[in-house]
C-alpha positions as CSV (number, residue, x, y, z in Angstrom):
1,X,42.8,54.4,25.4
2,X,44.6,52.9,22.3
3,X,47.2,50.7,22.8
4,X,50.3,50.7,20.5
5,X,51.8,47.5,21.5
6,X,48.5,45.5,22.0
7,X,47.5,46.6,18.5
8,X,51.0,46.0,16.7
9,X,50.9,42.0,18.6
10,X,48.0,41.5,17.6
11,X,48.6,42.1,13.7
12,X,52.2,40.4,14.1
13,X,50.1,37.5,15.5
14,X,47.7,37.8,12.6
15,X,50.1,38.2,10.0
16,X,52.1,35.1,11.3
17,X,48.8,32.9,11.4
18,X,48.5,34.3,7.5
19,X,51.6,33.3,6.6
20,X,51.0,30.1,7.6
21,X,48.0,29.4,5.5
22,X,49.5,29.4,2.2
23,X,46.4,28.3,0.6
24,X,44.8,31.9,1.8
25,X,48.0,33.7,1.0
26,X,47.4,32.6,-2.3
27,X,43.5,33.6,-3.0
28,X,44.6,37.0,-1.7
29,X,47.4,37.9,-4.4
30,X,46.4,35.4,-6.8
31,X,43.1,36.0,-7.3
32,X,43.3,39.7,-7.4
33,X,45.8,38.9,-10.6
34,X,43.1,36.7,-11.8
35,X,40.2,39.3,-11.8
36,X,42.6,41.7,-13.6
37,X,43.1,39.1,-16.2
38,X,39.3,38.0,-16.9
39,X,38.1,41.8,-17.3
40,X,41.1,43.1,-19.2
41,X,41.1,40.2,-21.9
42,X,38.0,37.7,-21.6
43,X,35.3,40.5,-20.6
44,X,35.4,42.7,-23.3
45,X,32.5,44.5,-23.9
46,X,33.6,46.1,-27.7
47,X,32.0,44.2,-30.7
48,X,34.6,43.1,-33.5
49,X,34.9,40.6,-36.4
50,X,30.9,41.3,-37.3
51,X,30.3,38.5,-39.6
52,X,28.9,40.8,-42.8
53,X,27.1,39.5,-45.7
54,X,26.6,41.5,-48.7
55,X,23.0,41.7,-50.9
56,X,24.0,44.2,-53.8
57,X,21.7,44.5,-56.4
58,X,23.6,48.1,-58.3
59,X,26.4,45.6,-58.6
60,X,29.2,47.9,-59.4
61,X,32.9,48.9,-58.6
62,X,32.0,51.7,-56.4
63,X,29.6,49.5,-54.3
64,X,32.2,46.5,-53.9
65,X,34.6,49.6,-53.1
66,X,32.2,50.2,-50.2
67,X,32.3,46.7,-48.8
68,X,36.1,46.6,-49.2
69,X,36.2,49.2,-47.1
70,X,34.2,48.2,-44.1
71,X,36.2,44.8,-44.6
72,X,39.3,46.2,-44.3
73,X,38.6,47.1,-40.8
74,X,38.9,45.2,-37.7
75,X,35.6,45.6,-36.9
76,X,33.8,43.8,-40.0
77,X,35.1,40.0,-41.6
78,X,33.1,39.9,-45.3
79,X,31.6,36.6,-45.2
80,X,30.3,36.4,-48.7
81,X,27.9,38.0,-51.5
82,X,24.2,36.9,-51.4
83,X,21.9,36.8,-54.3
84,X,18.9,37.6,-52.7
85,X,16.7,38.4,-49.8
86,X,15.7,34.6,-49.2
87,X,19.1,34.1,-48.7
88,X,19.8,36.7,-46.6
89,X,17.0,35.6,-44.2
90,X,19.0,31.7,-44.2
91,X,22.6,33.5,-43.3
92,X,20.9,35.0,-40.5
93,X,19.1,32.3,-39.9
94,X,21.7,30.2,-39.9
95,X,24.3,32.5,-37.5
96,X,26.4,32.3,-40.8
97,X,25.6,36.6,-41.1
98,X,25.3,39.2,-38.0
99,X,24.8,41.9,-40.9
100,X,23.5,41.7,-44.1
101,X,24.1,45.1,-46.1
102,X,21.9,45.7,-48.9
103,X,22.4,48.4,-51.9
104,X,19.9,49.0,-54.1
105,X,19.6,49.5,-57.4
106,X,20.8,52.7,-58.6
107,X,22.3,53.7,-56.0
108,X,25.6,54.7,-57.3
109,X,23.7,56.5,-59.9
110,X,22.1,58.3,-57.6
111,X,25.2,58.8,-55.4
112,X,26.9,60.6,-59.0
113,X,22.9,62.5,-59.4
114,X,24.0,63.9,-56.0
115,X,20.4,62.6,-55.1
116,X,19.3,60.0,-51.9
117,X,20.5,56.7,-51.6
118,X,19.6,54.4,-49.1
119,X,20.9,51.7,-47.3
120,X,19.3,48.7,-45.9
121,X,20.8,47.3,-43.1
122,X,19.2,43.4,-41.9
123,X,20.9,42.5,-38.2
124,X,20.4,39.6,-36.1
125,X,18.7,40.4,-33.0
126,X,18.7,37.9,-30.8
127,X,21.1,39.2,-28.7
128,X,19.6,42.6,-28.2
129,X,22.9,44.4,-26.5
130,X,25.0,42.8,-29.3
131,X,22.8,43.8,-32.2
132,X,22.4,47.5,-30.8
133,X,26.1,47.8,-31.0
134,X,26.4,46.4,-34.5
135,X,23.7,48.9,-35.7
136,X,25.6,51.9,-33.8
137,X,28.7,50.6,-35.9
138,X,27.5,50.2,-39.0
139,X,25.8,53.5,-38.9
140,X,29.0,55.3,-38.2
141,X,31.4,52.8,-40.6
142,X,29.3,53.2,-43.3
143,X,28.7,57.0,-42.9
144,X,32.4,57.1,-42.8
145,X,33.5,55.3,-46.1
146,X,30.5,56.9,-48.0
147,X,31.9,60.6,-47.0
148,X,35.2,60.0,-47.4
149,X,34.1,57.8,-50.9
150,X,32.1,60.9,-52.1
151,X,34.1,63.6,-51.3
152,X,36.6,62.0,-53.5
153,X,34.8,61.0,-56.5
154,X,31.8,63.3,-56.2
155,X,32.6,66.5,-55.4
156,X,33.9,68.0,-51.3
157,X,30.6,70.2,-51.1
158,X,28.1,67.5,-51.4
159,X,30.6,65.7,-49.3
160,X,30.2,68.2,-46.8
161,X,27.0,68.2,-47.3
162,X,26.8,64.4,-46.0
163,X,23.7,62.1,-47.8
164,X,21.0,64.0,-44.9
165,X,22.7,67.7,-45.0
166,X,24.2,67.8,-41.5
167,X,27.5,66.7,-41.0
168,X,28.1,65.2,-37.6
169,X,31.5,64.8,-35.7
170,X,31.3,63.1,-33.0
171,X,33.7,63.1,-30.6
172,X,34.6,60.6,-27.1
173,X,36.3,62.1,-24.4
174,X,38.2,59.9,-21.3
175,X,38.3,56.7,-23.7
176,X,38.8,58.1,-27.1
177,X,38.8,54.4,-29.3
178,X,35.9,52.9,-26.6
179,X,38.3,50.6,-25.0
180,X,36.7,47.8,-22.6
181,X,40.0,47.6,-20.3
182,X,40.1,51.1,-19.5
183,X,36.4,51.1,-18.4
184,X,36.7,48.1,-16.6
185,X,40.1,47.5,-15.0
186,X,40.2,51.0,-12.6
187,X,36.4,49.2,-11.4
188,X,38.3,46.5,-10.5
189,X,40.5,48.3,-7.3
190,X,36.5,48.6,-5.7
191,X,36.4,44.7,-6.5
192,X,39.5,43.7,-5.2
193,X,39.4,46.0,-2.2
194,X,35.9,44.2,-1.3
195,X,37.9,40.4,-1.6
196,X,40.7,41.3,0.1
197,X,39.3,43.3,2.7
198,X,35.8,42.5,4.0
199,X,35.6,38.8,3.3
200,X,39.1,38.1,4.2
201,X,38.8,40.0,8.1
202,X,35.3,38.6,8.8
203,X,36.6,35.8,7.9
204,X,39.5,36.0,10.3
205,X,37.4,37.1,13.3
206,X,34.8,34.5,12.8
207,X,37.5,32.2,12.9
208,X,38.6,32.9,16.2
209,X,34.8,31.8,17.4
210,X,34.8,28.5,15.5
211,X,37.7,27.9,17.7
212,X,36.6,29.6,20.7
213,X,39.7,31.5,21.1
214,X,37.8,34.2,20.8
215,X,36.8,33.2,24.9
216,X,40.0,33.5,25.9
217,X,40.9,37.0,24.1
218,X,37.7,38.4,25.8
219,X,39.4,37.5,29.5
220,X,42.8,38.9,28.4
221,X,43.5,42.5,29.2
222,X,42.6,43.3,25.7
223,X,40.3,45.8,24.5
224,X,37.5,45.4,21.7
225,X,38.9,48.6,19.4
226,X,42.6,47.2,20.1
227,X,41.4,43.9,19.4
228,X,39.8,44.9,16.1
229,X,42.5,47.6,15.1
230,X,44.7,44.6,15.4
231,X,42.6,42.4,13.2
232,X,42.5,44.7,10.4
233,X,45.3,46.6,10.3
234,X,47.1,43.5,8.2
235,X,44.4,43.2,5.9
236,X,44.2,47.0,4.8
237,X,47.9,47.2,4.3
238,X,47.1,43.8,1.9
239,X,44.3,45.4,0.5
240,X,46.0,48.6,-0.2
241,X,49.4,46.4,-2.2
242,X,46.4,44.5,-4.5
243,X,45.0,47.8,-5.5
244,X,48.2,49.8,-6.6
245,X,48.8,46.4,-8.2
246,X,45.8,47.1,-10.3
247,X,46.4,50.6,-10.6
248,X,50.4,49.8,-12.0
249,X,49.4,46.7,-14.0
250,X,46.5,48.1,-15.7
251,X,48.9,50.8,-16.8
252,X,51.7,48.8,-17.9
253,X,49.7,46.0,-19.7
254,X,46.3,47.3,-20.3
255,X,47.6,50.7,-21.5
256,X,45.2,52.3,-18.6
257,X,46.2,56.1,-18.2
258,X,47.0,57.6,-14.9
259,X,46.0,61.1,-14.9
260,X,44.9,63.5,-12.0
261,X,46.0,63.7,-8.6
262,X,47.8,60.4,-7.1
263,X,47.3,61.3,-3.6
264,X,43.6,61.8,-3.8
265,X,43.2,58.3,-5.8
266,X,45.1,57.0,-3.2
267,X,43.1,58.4,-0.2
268,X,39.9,57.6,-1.4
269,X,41.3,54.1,-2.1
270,X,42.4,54.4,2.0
271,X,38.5,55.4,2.8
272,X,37.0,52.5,0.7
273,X,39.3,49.6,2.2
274,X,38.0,51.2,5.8
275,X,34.3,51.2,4.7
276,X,34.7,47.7,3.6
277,X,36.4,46.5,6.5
278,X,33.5,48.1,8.5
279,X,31.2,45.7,6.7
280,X,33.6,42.7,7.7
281,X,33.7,43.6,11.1
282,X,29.9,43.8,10.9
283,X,29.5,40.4,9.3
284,X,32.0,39.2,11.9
285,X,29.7,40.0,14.9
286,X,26.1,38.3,13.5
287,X,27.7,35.5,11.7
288,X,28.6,32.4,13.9
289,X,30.8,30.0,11.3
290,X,33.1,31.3,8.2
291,X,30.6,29.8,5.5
292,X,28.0,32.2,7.0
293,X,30.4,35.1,7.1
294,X,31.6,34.3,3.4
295,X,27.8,34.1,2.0
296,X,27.0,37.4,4.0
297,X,29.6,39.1,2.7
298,X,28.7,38.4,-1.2
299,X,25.2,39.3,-0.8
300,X,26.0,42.4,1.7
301,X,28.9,43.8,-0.6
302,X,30.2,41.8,-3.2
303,X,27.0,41.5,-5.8
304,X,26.2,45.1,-5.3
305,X,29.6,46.4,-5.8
306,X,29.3,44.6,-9.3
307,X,25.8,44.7,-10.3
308,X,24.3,48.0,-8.6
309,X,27.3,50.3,-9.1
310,X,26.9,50.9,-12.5
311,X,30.7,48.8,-12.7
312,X,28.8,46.1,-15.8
313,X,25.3,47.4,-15.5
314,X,24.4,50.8,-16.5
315,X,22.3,52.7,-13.4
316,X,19.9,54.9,-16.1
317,X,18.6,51.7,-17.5
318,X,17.5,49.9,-14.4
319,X,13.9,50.1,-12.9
320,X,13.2,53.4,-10.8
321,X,12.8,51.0,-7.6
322,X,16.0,49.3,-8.3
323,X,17.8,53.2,-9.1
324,X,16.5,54.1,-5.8
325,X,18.8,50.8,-4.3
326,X,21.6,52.0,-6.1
327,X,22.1,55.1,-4.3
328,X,22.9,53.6,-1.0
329,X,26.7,54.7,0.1
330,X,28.4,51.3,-1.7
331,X,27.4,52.9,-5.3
332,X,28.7,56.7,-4.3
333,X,32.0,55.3,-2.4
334,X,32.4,52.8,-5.3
C-alpha cells in the first residue's frame, strides 16, 4: 500500500536538503535558462551575410542591378568586383569570397533575345553543410531577382515562363522564413526535462549511499515505491516549472508559436519527465558514487536525446545501423 504521509515527508525532506544546496538550486533553474539562451541565439543553423564576390564579364547596368539586389538582402554582404577567374580562385582561396557569381558575356543580350543565359556560381566547399546551404540560397535569390527583373523589363509571359519553362513556388509550412529558434527551442523541453530530471534524482538517491543513509532508510518502516515516490515527486514538479519556462520564454522572446492543444503538450511533457525519471532511478540502483551516476546518465540519455533524435542531426542521413539505434523509445518519446 501507498502511503500519503510517508511519501509527502519524504519529498518535504528532499526538498529541504535542496534548498539547502544552493549551488544545485542553481544548475537546475539556471542552466535550463542557459540552454535556452545558447540554441535560441549562438546555435543558429540559418546561413546569412554570405561574403559574395562578383566576376562580370557583360558588364552592364542590368547585371550590377542583379548584384544590388542580392546585396540588398540580409542574406548576401557584396564584397567586391573581380577581374577574372585567377582572382576568383585567391578570394576563395583566401576566405575573402564564400560565393563568387559569374555572368557572362551576353547575357543581358540574351536575357532581352528572350534566349538562355547562364549563371556560374563558384562556392567554397570546405565546409560541406555550409556550402550546400549557400548553393540552395543562391539558387532561389537569384531565381528570384531575375523573375521579378524580367518580368519587368522583358515582358510577364517570358517572365512566367521563368529562364527553364517551369515556374516553381515553393512553399514552407510550420516555419515559414526557416527560423533556427523555432526548430530548436520546443527540442529543448526533451533536453531540459532529461537535466533536470534523470541526472538530478539519480543523483539524489546515489547520494544517500555515498553517505550510507541509505542503511538506515532500509530499517525504517519505509517502503521502496514510497521511498522512491518520495524521491521524485520534487524533481518532476521542478522538471515540469523548467519546461513551461521553455515553452512561455520561447514564445515571448524567441517569437516560438503555440498552437494545438495545451493539455496534450502538457501531458506528454508529464509522460517524458516519468520516463526519464525511470532512467534515473535505474542509474541510481547500478551506480555506487554520483560521478558514476552523472557519467551514466549522459551516455544512457543525455547524448542520445541530442544526437540520435533527430533534435541537431537529421535521422534520414545517418547509416542504416545507426537508423536502426534511433528507433529505440528515447527518439519516439522525444
Amino acid at each position: 500500500m501507498i502511503d500519503l504521509s510517508v511519501i509527502g515527508a519524504i519529498a518535504k525532506k528532499e526538498l529541504r536538503q535542496l534548498s539547502r544546496e544552493k549551488r544545485m538550486l542553481f544548475v537546475i533553474f539556471f542552466f535550463p535558462l542557459f540552454l535556452l539562451l545558447i540554441f535560441g541565439y549562438a546555435i543558429n543553423l540559418d546561413v546569412k551575410h554570405i561574403q559574395l564576390a562578383v566576376l562580370d564579364f557583360d558588364r552592364t547596368s542590368e547585371t550590377r542591378s542583379i548584384v544590388n539586389s542580392l546585396a540588398s538582402s540580409e542574406y548576401f554582404d557584396l564584397v567586391g568586383y573581380v577581374k577574372n577567374y585567377n582572382e576568383a580562385r585567391h578570394y576563395l582561396n583566401i576566405g575573402k569570397a564564400q560565393l563568387v557569381i559569374v555572368f557572362p558575356e551576353d547575357f543581358t543580350k540574351n536575357l532581352y533575345r528572350k534566349q538562355n543565359s547562364k549563371i556560374q556560381f563558384l562556392i567554397d566547399g570546405v565546409n560541406g553543410n555550409t556550402s550546400g546551404v549557400i548553393y540552395n540560397y543562391s539558387n532561389l535569390a537569384t531565381g528570384f531577382v531575375l523573375t521579378r527583373w524580367i518580368n519587368e523589363n522583358v515582358g510577364t509571359n517570358f517572365a512566367r515562363k521563368s529562364l527553364l519553362g517551369v515556374n516553381i513556388e515553393s512553399r514552407f509550412w510550420y516555419n515559414p522564413e526557416l527560423k533556427s529558434s523555432i526548430f530548436l527551442v520546443p527540442g529543448l523541453i526533451g533536453i531540459i526535462i532529461i537535466l533536470t530530471s534523470a541526472i538530478t534524482v539519480s543523483l539524489s538517491i546515489v547520494k544517500e549511499k555515498e553517505r550510507n543513509t541509505i542503511e538506515q532508510i532500509l530499517i525504517a518502516p519505509i517502503s521502496p515505491l514510497d521511498f522512491v515516490l518520495g524521491k521524485i515527486i520534487p524533481y518532476s514538479v521542478i522538471a515540469l516549472i523548467n519546461s513551461l519556462l521553455v515553452v512561455v520564454l520561447g514564445n515571448l522572446v524567441f517569437n516560438v508559436p503555440i498552437k494545438g492543444n495545451i493539455l496534450l503538450l502538457l501531458l506528454a511533457v508529464v509522460m517524458y519527465i516519468y520516463s526519464s525519471l525511470s532512467i534515473g532511478v535505474f542509474v541510481s540502483i547500478v551506480a555506487n558514487n554520483q560521478l558514476l551516476a552523472f557519467l551514466m546518465v549522459v551516455i544512457i540519455s543525455v547524448l542520445p536525446s541530442m544526437i540520435l533524435s533527430g533534435f541537431i542531426f537529421p535521422i534520414e542521413s545517418m547509416p542504416f545501423v545507426i537508423q536502426l539505434i534511433t528507433i529505440l523509445p528515447l527518439r519516439n518519446s522525444f
